[in-house]
C-alpha positions as a printed Julia matrix, in Angstrom:
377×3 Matrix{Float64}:
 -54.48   -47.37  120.96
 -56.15   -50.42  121.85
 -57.68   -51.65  125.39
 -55.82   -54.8   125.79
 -53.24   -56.49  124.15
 -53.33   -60.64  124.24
 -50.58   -62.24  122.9
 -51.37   -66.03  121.69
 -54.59   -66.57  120.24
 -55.18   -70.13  121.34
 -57.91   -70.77  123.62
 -56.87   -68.99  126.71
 -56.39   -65.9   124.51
 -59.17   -66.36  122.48
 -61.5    -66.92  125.52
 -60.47   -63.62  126.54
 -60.54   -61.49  123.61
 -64.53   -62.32  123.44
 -65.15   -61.97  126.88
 -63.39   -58.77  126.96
 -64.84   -56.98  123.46
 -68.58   -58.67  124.0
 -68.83   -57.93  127.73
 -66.86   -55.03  128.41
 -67.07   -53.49  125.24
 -63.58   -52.66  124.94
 -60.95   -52.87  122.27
 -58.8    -55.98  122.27
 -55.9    -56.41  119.69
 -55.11   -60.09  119.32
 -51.45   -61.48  118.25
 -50.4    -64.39  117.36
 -46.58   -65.72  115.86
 -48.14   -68.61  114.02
 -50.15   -67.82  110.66
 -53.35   -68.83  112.15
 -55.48   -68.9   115.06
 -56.66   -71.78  117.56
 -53.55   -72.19  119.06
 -52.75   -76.13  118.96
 -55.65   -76.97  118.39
 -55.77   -75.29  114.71
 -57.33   -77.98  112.65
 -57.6    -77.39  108.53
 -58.88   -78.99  105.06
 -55.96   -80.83  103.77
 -55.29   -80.36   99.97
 -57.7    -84.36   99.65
 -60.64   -82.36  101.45
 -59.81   -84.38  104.83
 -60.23   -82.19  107.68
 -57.27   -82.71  109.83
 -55.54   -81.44  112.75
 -51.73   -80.03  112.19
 -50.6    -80.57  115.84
 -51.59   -83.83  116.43
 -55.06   -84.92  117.65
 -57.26   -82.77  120.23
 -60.32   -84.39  121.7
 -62.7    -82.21  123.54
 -64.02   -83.57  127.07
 -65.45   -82.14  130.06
 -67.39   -82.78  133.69
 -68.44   -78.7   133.19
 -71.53   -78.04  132.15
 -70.48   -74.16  132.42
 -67.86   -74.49  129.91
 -69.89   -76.61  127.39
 -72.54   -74.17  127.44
 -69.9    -71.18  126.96
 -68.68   -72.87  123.87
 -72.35   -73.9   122.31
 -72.63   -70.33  121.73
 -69.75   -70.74  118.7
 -70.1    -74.46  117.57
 -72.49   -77.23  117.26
 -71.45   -80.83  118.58
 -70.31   -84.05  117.32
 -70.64   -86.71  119.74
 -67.57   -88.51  120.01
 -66.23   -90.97  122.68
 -62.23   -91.34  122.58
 -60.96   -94.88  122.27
 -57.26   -95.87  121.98
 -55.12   -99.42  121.08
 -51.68  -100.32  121.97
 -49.65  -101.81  119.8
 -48.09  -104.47  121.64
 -47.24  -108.39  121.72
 -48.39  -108.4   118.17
 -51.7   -107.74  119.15
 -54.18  -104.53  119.58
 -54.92  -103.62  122.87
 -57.18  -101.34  124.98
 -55.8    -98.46  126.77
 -55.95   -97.37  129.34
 -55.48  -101.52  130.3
 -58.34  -102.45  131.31
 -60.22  -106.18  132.04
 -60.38  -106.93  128.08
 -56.92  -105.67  127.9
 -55.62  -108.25  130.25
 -57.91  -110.87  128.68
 -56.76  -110.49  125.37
 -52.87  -110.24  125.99
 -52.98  -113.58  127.86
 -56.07  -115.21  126.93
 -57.43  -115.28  130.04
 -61.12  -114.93  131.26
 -60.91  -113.01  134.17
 -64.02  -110.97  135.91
 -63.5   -107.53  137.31
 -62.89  -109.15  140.95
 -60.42  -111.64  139.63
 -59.07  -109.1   137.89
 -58.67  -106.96  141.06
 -56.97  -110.02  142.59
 -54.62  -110.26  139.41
 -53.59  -106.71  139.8
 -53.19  -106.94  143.95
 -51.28  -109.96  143.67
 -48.64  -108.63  141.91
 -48.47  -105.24  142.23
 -45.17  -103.93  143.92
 -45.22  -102.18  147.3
 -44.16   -98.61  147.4
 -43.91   -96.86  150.32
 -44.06   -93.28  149.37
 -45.39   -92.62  145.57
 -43.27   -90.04  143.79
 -42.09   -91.1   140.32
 -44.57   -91.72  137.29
 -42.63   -95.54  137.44
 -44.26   -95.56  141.42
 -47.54   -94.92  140.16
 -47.95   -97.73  137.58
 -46.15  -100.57  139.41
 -47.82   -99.97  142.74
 -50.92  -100.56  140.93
 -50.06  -103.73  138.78
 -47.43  -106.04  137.82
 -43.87  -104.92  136.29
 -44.12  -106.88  133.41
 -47.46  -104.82  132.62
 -45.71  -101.39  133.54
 -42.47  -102.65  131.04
 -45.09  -103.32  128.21
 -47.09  -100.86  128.22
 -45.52   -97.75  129.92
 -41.64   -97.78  130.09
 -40.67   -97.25  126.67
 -43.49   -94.95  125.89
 -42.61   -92.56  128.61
 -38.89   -92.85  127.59
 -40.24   -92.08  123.78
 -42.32   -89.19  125.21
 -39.93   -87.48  127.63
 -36.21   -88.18  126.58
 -36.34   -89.63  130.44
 -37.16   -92.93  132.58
 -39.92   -93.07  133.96
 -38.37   -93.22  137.58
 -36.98   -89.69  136.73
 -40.2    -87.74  136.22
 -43.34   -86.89  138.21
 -45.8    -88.89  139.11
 -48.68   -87.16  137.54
 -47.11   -88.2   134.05
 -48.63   -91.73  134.57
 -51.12   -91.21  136.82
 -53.35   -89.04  133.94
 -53.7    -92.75  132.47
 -55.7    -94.98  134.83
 -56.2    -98.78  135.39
 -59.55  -100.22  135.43
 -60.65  -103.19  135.87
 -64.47  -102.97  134.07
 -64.31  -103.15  130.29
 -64.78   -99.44  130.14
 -62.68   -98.8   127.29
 -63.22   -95.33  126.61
 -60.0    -93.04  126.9
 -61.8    -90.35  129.1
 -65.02   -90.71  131.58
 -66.11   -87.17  131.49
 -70.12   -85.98  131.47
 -69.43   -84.32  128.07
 -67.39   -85.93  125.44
 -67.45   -84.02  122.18
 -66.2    -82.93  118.71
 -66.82   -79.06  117.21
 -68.91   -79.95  114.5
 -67.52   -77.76  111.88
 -63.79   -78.12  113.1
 -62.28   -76.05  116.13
 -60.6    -73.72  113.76
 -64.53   -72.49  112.75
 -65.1    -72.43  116.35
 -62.35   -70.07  117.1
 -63.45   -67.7   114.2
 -66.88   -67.73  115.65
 -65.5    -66.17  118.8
 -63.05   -63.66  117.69
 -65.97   -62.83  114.87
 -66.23   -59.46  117.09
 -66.25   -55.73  116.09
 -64.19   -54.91  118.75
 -61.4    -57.71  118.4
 -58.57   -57.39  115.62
 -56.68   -60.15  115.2
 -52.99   -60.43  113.85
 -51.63   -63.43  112.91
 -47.73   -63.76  111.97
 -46.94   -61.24  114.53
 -44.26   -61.82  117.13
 -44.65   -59.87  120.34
 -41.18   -58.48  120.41
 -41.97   -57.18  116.88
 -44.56   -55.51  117.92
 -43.04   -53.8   120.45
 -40.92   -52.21  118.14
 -43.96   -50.56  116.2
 -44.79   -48.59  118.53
 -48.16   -50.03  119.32
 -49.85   -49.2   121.95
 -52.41   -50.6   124.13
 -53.89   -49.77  128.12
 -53.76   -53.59  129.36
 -52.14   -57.14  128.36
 -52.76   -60.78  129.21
 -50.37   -62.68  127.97
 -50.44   -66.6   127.11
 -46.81   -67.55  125.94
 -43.75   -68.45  127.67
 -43.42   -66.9   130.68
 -39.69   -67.15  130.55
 -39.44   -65.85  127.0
 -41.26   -62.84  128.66
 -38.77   -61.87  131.33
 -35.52   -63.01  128.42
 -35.36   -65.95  129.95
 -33.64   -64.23  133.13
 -33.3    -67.05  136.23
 -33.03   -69.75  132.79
 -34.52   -71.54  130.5
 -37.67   -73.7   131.25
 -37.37   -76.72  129.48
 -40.08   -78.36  127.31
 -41.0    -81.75  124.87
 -42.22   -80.87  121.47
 -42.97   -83.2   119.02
 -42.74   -83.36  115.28
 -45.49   -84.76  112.97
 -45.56   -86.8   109.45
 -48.8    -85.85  107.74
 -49.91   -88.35  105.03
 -53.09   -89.16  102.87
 -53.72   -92.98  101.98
 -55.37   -94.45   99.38
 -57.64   -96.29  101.44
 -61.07   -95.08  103.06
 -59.6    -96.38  106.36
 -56.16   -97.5   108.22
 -56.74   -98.23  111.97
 -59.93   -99.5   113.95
 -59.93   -96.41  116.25
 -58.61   -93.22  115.6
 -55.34   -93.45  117.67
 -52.94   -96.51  117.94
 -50.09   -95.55  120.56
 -46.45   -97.54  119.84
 -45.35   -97.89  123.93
 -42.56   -99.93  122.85
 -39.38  -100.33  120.52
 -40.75   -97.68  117.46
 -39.45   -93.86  116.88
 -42.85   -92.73  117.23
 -45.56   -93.48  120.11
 -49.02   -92.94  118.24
 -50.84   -92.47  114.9
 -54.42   -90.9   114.5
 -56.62   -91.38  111.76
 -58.79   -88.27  111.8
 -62.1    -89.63  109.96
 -62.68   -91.42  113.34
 -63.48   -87.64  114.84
 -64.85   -85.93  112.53
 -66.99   -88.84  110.86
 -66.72   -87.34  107.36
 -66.55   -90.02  104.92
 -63.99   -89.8   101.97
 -62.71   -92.56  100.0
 -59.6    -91.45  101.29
 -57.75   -91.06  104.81
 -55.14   -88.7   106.83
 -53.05   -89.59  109.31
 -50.69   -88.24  111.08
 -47.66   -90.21  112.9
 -46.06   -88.58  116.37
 -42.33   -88.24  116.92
 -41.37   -87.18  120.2
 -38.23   -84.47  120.19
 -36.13   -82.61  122.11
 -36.27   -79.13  120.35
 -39.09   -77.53  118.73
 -42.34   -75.56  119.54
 -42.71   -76.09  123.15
 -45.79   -78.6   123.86
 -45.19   -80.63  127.43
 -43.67   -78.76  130.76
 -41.07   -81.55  131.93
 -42.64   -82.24  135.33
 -39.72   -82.34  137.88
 -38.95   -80.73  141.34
 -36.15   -78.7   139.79
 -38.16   -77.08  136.9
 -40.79   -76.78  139.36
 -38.25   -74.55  141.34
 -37.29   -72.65  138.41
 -41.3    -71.75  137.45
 -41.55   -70.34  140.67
 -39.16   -67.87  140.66
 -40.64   -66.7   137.2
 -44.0    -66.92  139.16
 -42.96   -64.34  141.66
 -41.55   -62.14  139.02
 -44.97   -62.47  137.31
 -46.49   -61.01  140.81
 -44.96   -58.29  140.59
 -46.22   -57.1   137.12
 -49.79   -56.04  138.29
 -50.44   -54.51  134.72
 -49.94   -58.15  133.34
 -52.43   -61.41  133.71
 -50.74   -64.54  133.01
 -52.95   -67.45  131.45
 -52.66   -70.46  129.87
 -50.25   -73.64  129.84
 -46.71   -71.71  128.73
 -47.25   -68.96  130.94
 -48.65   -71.2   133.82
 -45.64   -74.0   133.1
 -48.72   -77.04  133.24
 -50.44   -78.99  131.32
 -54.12   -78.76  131.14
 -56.54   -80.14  128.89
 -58.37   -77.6   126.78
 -61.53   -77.41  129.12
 -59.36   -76.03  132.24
 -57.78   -73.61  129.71
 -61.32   -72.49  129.19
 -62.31   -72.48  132.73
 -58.86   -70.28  133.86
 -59.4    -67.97  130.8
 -63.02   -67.43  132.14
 -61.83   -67.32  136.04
 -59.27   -64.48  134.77
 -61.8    -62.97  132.81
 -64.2    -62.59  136.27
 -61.41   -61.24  138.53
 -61.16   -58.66  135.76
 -64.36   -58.16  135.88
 -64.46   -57.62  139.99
 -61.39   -55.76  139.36
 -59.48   -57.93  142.5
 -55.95   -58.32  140.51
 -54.49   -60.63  138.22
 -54.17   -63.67  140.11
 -55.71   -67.05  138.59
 -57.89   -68.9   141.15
 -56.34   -72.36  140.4
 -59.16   -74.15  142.33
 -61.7    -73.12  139.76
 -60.03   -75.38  137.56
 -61.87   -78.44  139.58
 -64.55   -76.43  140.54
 -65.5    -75.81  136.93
């Protein structure tokens, strides 16, 4: 008999399982289907001695200092500020587009006013902003949205732009400064030894037993038992997919070690246009190690797979709600995370709603996630 049960041992349940066996003192049995834990985020030492990331590349980045100082207590920092190209025109340019980006495609020498001008004199009027396709040429020209943003979106989400939710584009600003950093936030960082050390750090607890290779359903067939459960994976998958299925883009990667100490200028290059595949990260560029060899690892964008981006439209939107209410109703279960939430959130607000759950347990209020804490964190 344990005290809990958490199923997924990514960050939301990881978050948890230390909170719960270091605070509370309690028991927490930790499962996970994959062979390893850290979730996506499960980064390794490649058979070359290259530390690389299997699921593609995951930068850390926060405004909190709450949740930088949570994690400090299981990894030291790297500083690292994210910068990313485009491949287009022949030529490799900033993203997000920015006043050098503009320069350079049209060799121009605009200032950040003239810029603004550029952008307001040919930007299309919208008159209510709904689609991801809204969002981008509202702000600037179509040409730049056909460059830079059409084909990419198509690549990423087997859909037009005009067909999906505007917070699909609007995660990637326009700027017209030549800050040509990916993210702003306060803290922009890199787990020193890896994030997979950092997630053995925190379930390195008396009181936590981890499982790895274990399916829930096949656990519930061995009898196991346990008083509580939070649990991070679908949330359709948990009521068998009942009102449907919720639908998903995964992606699959090509993993590959050059004979070269280094490929690309920055560690990610995104294709937006004609290509199969829409980016390819050179990992030495995070983790600074230096090797006279390099890993990279190319991005193909798929229908089928392990599930890794909630489709944002109003109909799926529908759909997660009625799982939602079903979810309300199970008072013996919390529900945390981005597949049992249906959203995307960067890996800070996964930390920040795995600590907000882990306080209402604490007060003993319910299971309900206080989704304002995500920006209040």
């Amino acid at each position: 008999m344990h005290d809990w049960l958490i199923v997924g041992a990514g960050f939301a349940g990881a978050v948890l399982a230390e909170r719960i066996a270091s605070q509370r003192g309690e028991t927490v049995l930790l499962i996970d289907r994959r062979d390893h834990v850290g979730g996506n985020a499960y980064d390794h030492v490649n058979a070359d001695g290259l530390l690389v990331h299997r699921y593609g590349p995951h930068i850390f980045h926060t405004n909190s200092d709450h949740i930088l100082s949570y994690l400090s207590a299981f990894t030291a920092w790297r500083p690292y500020e994210h910068r990313v190209l485009a491949a287009v025109a022949g030529k490799l340019l900033p993203m997000p587009i920015n006043l050098d980006t503009i320069n350079l495609l049209y060799g121009l020498n605009l200032t950040s006013p003239q810029l603004e001008a550029f952008f307001l004199g040919r930007a299309e009027p919208v008159t209510e902003i709904r689609t991801s396709e809204d969002v981008v040429v509202s702000q600037i020209r179509r040409e730049l949205y056909e460059l830079f943003f059409r084909d990419y979106t198509r690549k990423q989400w087997g859909l037009d732009p005009s067909q999906l939710d505007k917070s699909v584009t609007a995660r990637v600003p326009v700027r017209c400064d030549r800050d040509n950093r990916y993210f702003t936030d306060k803290h922009q960082c890199m787990p020193r030894d890896g994030f997979t050390t950092l997630f053995r750090r925190m379930l390195a607890h008396p009181n936590i037993e981890v499982r790895c290779g274990m399916d829930y359903r096949e656990l519930l067939r061995t009898g196991c038992n346990w008083r509580r459960l939070i649990y991070t994976g679908r949330i359709d998958d948990f009521f068998d997919r009942r009102f449907g299925i919720l639908p998903y883009r995964s992606l699959a990667f090509e993993h590959a070690t050059l004979d070269q100490p280094q490929l690309q200028p920055v560690a990610v290059v995104n294709y937006p246009q004609y290509e199969p595949y829409t980016r390819i990260t050179e990992y030495k560029h995070l983790t600074g190690q230096r090797h006279r060899k390099t890993s990279i690892t190319t991005e193909f964008p798929c229908a089928s797979g392990d599930p890794y981006y909630p489709i944002p439209r109003p109909e799926n939107r529908m759909l997660y709600r009625k799982y939602e209410e079903l979810a309300d109703t199970r008072k013996d279960v919390y529900f945390v995370g981005r597949l049992a939430t249906y959203q995307y959130y960067n890996m800070d607000q996964i930390v920040g709603q795995a600590l907000a759950t882990f306080r209402r347990i604490q007060d003993g209020d319910g299971r309900a996630i206080d989704k304002a804490l995500l920006a209040a964190e």
